[in-house]
C-alpha positions in Angstrom: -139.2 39.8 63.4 -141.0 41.2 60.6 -143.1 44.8 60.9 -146.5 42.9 60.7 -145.9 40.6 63.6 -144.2 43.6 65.4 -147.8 45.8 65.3 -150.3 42.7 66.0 -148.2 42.3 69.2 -148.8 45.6 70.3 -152.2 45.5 69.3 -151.9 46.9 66.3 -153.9 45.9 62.4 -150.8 45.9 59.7 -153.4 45.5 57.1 -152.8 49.3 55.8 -149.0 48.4 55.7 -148.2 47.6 51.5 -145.1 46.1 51.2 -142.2 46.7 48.6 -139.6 44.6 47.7 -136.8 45.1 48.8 -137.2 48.4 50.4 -136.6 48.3 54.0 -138.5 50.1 56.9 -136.4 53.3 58.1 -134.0 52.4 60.9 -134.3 55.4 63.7 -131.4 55.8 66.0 -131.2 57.6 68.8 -128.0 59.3 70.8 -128.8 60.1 74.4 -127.1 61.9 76.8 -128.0 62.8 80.0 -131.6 61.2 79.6 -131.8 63.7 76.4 -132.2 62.8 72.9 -129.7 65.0 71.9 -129.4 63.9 68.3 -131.6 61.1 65.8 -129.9 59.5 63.0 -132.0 57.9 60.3 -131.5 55.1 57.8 -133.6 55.2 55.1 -134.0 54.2 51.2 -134.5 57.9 48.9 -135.7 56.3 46.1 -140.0 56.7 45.4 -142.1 54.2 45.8 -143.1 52.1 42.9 -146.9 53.7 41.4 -147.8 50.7 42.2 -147.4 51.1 45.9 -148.5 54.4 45.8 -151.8 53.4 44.5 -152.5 50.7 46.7 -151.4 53.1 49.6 -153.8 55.9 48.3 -156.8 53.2 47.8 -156.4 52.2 51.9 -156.6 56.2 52.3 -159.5 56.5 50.3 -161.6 53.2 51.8 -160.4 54.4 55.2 -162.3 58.2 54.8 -165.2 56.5 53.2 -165.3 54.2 56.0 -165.2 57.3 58.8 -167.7 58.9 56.9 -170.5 56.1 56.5 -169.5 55.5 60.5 -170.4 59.1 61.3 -173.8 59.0 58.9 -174.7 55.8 60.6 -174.5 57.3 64.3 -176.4 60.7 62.7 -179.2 58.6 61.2 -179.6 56.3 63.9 -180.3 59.3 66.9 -182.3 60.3 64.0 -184.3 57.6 64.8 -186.2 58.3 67.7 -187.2 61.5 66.7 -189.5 63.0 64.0 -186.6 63.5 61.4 -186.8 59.5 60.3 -186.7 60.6 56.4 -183.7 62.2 56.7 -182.0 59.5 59.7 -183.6 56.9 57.4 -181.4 58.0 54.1 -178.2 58.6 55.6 -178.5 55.3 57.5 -179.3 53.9 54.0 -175.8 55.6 52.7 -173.6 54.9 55.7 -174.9 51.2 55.1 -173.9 51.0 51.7 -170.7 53.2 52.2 -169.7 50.4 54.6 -170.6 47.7 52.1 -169.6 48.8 48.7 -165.9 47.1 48.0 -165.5 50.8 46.2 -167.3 53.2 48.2 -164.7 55.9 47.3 -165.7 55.8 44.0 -169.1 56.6 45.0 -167.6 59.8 46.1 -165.4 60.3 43.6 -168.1 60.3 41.1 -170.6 63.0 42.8 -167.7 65.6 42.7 -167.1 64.8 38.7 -170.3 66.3 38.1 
Protein backbone atom coordinates (compact mmCIF):
# COMPACT_ATOMS: atom_id res chain seq x y z
CA UNK A 1 0.00 0.00 0.00
CA UNK A 2 1.65 3.11 -0.76
CA UNK A 3 2.84 5.78 2.10
CA UNK A 4 0.02 8.29 1.14
CA UNK A 5 -2.84 5.95 1.61
CA UNK A 6 -0.95 4.61 4.66
CA UNK A 7 -1.14 8.31 6.57
CA UNK A 8 -4.88 9.30 5.20
CA UNK A 9 -5.96 6.09 7.02
CA UNK A 10 -4.58 7.04 10.18
CA UNK A 11 -5.76 10.45 9.74
CA UNK A 12 -2.93 11.78 8.51
CA UNK A 13 -2.50 14.79 5.28
CA UNK A 14 0.51 13.30 2.90
CA UNK A 15 0.40 16.53 1.12
CA UNK A 16 3.98 17.61 2.67
CA UNK A 17 5.34 14.12 1.52
CA UNK A 18 7.48 14.92 -2.10
CA UNK A 19 8.16 11.90 -3.70
CA UNK A 20 11.41 10.72 -5.60
CA UNK A 21 11.76 8.24 -7.94
CA UNK A 22 12.89 5.50 -7.16
CA UNK A 23 14.04 6.05 -3.68
CA UNK A 24 12.22 4.00 -1.24
CA UNK A 25 10.90 5.00 2.24
CA UNK A 26 13.43 3.57 5.14
CA UNK A 27 12.47 0.09 6.14
CA UNK A 28 12.75 0.12 10.26
CA UNK A 29 13.18 -3.32 11.81
CA UNK A 30 12.88 -4.07 15.10
CA UNK A 31 14.51 -7.26 17.29
CA UNK A 32 12.66 -7.78 20.50
CA UNK A 33 13.46 -9.75 23.29
CA UNK A 34 11.78 -10.02 26.31
CA UNK A 35 9.17 -7.15 25.38
CA UNK A 36 12.53 -4.99 24.84
CA UNK A 37 13.70 -3.46 21.73
CA UNK A 38 16.93 -4.60 22.14
CA UNK A 39 18.29 -3.68 18.83
CA UNK A 40 16.78 -1.53 15.39
CA UNK A 41 18.04 -2.26 12.01
CA UNK A 42 17.42 0.22 9.30
CA UNK A 43 17.20 0.06 5.49
CA UNK A 44 17.73 2.97 3.90
CA UNK A 45 19.07 4.61 0.46
CA UNK A 46 22.55 7.07 1.33
CA UNK A 47 22.46 8.83 -1.57
CA UNK A 48 20.97 12.96 -1.30
CA UNK A 49 18.08 13.86 -2.49
CA UNK A 50 17.76 15.38 -5.86
CA UNK A 51 17.82 19.67 -5.44
CA UNK A 52 14.91 19.32 -6.72
CA UNK A 53 13.36 17.58 -3.89
CA UNK A 54 15.02 19.46 -1.57
CA UNK A 55 13.51 22.60 -2.77
CA UNK A 56 10.14 21.52 -2.98
CA UNK A 57 10.69 19.99 0.59
CA UNK A 58 12.11 23.44 1.87
CA UNK A 59 9.05 25.49 0.09
CA UNK A 60 6.35 23.14 2.31
CA UNK A 61 8.72 24.29 5.31
CA UNK A 62 8.63 27.74 4.43
CA UNK A 63 4.52 27.98 3.57
CA UNK A 64 4.04 25.89 6.67
CA UNK A 65 5.87 28.77 9.17
CA UNK A 66 4.22 31.46 7.18
CA UNK A 67 1.10 29.76 7.73
CA UNK A 68 1.69 29.32 11.77
CA UNK A 69 2.59 32.77 11.81
CA UNK A 70 -0.47 34.50 9.99
CA UNK A 71 -2.58 31.89 12.32
CA UNK A 72 -0.98 33.29 15.46
CA UNK A 73 -1.36 37.21 14.09
CA UNK A 74 -5.02 36.36 13.25
CA UNK A 75 -5.95 35.07 16.90
CA UNK A 76 -3.68 38.37 18.26
CA UNK A 77 -5.59 40.78 16.18
CA UNK A 78 -8.85 39.43 16.56
CA UNK A 79 -8.85 39.58 20.82
CA UNK A 80 -7.54 42.81 19.73
CA UNK A 81 -10.75 43.50 18.66
CA UNK A 82 -12.82 44.08 21.50
CA UNK A 83 -10.59 46.27 23.07
CA UNK A 84 -9.22 49.83 22.46
CA UNK A 85 -6.04 48.49 20.51
CA UNK A 86 -8.20 48.06 16.99
CA UNK A 87 -5.28 49.86 14.90
CA UNK A 88 -2.88 47.64 15.88
CA UNK A 89 -5.51 44.08 15.98
CA UNK A 90 -6.79 45.77 12.81
CA UNK A 91 -3.21 45.52 10.86
CA UNK A 92 -2.02 42.26 12.02
CA UNK A 93 -5.47 40.80 11.13
CA UNK A 94 -4.83 42.53 7.77
CA UNK A 95 -1.27 40.59 7.60
CA UNK A 96 -2.38 37.18 8.97
CA UNK A 97 -5.12 37.50 6.14
CA UNK A 98 -2.89 38.00 3.42
CA UNK A 99 -0.14 35.71 4.90
CA UNK A 100 -2.84 33.05 4.65
CA UNK A 101 -3.71 34.05 1.03
CA UNK A 102 -0.58 34.91 -0.70
CA UNK A 103 0.41 31.52 -2.82
CA UNK A 104 4.09 33.01 -1.70
CA UNK A 105 3.82 34.37 1.60
CA UNK A 106 7.36 33.32 2.52
CA UNK A 107 8.61 35.50 0.17
CA UNK A 108 6.94 38.27 1.90
CA UNK A 109 9.17 37.37 4.65
CA UNK A 110 11.98 36.65 2.93
CA UNK A 111 12.09 40.06 1.48
CA UNK A 112 11.78 42.28 4.86
CA UNK A 113 15.00 40.50 6.19
CA UNK A 114 16.98 41.42 2.71
CA UNK A 115 16.78 44.89 3.60
Amino acid sequence: MPIERLLEARGVDPSGLVPVAGRRTTLKTRIIAHHQQVLRADEETREPLPASAQSALWERVEREIASAAAAAHLAAGMTGLRTEHYVGAHWLATFATLALTEPDASRLLNSSHDQ
